[in-house]
C-alpha distance (Angstrom), angle and dihedral (degrees) to the residues before:
residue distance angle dihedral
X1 . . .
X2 3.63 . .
X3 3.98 135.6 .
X4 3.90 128.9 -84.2
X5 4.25 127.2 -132.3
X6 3.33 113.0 -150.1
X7 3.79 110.1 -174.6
X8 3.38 119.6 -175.8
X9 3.56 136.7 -160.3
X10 4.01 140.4 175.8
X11 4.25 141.9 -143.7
X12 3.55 117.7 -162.4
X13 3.57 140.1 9.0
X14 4.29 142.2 -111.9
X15 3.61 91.5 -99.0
X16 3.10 137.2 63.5
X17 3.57 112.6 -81.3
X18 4.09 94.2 89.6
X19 3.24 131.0 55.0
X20 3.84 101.9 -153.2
X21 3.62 132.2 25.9
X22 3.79 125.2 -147.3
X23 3.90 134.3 175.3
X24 3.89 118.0 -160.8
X25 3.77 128.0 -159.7
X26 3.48 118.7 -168.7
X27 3.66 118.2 -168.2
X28 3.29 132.1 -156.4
X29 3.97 128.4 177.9
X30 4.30 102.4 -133.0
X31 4.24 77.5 -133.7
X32 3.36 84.6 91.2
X33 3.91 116.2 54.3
X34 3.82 113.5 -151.4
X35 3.76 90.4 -156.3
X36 4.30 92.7 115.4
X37 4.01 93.3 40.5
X38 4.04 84.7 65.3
X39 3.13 101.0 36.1
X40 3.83 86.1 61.9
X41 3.91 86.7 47.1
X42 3.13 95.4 58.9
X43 3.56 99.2 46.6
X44 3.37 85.1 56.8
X45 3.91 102.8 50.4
X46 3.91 81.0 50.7
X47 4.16 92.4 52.9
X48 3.70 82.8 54.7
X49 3.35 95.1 52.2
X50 3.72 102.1 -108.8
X51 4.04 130.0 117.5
X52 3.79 105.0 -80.1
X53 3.54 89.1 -134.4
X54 3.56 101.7 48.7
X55 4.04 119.7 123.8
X56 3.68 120.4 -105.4
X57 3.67 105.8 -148.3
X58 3.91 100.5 -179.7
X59 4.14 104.4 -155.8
X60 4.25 95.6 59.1
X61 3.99 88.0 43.2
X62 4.14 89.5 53.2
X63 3.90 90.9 44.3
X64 4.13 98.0 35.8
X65 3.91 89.0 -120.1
X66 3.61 131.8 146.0
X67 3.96 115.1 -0.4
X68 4.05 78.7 0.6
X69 3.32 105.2 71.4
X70 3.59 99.1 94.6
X71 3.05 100.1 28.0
X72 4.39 117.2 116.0
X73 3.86 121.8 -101.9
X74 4.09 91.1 -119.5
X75 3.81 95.7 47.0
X76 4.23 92.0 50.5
X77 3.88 89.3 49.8
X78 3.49 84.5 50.8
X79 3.91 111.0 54.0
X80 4.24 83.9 33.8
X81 4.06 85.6 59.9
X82 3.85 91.3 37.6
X83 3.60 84.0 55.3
X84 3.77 93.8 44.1
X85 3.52 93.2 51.1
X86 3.80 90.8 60.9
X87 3.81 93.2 50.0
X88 3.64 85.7 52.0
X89 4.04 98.0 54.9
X90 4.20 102.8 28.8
X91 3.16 90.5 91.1
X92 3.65 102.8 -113.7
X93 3.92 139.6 145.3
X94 3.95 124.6 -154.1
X95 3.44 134.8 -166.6
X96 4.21 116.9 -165.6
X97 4.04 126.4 -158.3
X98 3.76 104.6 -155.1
X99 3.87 118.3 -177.4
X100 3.85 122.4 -178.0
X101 4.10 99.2 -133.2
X102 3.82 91.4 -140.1
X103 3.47 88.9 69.3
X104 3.92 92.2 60.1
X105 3.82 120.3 79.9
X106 3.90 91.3 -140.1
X107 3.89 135.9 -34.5
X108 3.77 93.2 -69.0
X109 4.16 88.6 65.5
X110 3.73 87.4 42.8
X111 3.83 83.7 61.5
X112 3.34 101.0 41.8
X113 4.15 91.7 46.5
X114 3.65 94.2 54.9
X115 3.90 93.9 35.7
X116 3.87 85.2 58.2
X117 3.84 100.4 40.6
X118 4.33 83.2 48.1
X119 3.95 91.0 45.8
X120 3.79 86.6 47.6
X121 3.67 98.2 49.0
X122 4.00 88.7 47.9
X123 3.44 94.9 48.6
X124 3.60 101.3 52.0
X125 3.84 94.6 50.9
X126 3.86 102.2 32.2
X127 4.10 89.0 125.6
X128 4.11 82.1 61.3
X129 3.69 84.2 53.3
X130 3.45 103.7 37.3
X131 4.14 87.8 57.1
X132 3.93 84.7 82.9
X133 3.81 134.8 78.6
X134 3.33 91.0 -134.9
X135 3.87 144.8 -9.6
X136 3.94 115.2 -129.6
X137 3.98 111.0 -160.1
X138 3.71 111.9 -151.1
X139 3.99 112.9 -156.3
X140 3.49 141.4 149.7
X141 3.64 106.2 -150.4
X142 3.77 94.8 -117.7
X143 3.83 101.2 142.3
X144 3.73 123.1 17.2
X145 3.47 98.5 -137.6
X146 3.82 96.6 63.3
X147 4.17 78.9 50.0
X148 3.31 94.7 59.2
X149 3.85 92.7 42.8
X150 3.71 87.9 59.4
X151 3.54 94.5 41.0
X152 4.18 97.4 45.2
X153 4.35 99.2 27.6
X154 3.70 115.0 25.5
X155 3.90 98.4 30.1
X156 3.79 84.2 49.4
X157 3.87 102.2 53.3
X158 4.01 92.8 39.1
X159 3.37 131.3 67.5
X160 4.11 128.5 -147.2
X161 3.98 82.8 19.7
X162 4.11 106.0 167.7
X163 3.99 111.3 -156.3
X164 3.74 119.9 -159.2
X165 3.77 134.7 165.0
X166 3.30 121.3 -138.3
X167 3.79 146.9 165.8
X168 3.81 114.4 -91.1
X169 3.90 92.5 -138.7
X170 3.52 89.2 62.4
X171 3.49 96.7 59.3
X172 3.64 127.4 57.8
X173 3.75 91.8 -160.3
X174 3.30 89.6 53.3
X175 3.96 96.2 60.3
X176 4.11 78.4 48.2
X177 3.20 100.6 60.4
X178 4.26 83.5 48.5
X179 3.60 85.8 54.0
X180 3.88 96.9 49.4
X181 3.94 88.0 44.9
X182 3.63 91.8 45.6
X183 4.25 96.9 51.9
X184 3.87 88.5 38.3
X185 4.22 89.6 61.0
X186 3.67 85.4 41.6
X187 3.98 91.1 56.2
X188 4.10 86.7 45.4
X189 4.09 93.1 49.7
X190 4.08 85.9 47.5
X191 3.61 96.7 54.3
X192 3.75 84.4 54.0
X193 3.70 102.0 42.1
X194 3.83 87.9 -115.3
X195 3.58 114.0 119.5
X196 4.25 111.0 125.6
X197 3.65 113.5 -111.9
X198 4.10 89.5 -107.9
X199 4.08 82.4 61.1
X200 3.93 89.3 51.8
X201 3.78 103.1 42.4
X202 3.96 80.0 55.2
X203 4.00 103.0 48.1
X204 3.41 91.6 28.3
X205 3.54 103.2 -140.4
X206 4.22 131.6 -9.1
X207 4.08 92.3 -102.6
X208 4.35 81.2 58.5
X209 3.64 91.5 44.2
X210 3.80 92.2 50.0
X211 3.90 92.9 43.9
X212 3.84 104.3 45.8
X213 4.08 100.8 29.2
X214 3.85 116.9 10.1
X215 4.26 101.1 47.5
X216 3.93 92.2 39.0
X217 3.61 89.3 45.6
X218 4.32 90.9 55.7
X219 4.10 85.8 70.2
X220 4.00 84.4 66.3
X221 4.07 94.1 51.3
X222 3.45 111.5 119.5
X223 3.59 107.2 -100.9
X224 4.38 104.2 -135.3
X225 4.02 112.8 -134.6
């Protein structure tokens, strides 16, 4: 047997900034090194005439924030397919829990939605999880609910679970899992005609959104035993 990374990453917040929340975990069996996927990343960040070891944080690249903001239209669609590209090959699965905060009372049912949905998803597969020695959660503390989450659900349904913060630019399966969260709100603002106007100059439209990012990205979904 071999060991399991779980990284996990977040969109949204407990206030009211967002209007959805989602947690991704993408999964990836340590079987299967990563090592040649980003290499070939890197190469590629380099033939665009970026530092091959620069982090791709997926949200700020979509809305031309942060070191983005200067940054062309055709060099952001780029690095974000780049990116995309790696997800697609690493070898990787996902699964997302998206909740629509208007549904939720207050921040207590947001926590008790998503703690359910997790404890659900865990439950119903634990033989897939079980098939490890051990579980490693990847997480860099950003939000304290998705803490406590791991702390409360997922370190309670698996055993010989090993929980270590980290720094998403040292990981490139961390900055996949951003990318997996980041496309999965885009496919939840589509279906409700939301998406800003910095998200549709990017994708284009919702039929190019669907086409390039949201049907390729299905093969990834965690398949449930």
């Amino acid at each position: 047997m071999s060991d399991l990374d779980i990284f996990i990453d977040e969109s949204g917040d407990v206030g009211s900034n967002s209007e959805f929340y989602l947690i991704t975990l993408a999964l990836h069996d340590q079987a299967y090194p990563v090592m040649q996927q980003a290499s070939r990343l890197s190469e590629r960040l380099a033939h665009i005439g970026l530092a091959p070891d620069m982090a791709v944080h997926s949200g700020p690249i979509v809305r031309k924030e942060e070191d983005w903001h200067a940054a062309d239209l055709t060099t952001r669609r780029r690095v974000f397919f780049a990116m995309f590209d790696f997800v697609r090959h690493c070898g990787i699965s996902y699964k997302t829990f998206a909740v629509r905060k208007s549904e939720c009372a207050d921040r207590f049912a947001l926590r008790g939605r998503l703690a359910n949905e997790m404890g659900m998803f865990l439950r119903d597969n634990l033989s897939f999880f079980q098939g490890f020695d051990k579980v490693i959660v990847y997480y860099d503390n950003g939000q304290a609910l998705v803490t406590d989450l791991i702390n409360t659900v997922l370190c309670a349904y698996l055993s010989r679970v090993d929980v270590r913060k980290i720094v998403p630019r040292d990981y490139r399966l961390s900055q996949a899992a951003d990318m997996l969260c980041t496309i999965e709100l885009m496919g939840q603002k589509a279906d409700r005609s939301c998406l800003s106007r910095s998200e549709e100059v990017f994708f284009g439209s919702r039929r190019s959104l669907v086409k390039s990012y949201l049907r390729p990205m299905e093969r990834l979904s965690f398949r449930e035993t």
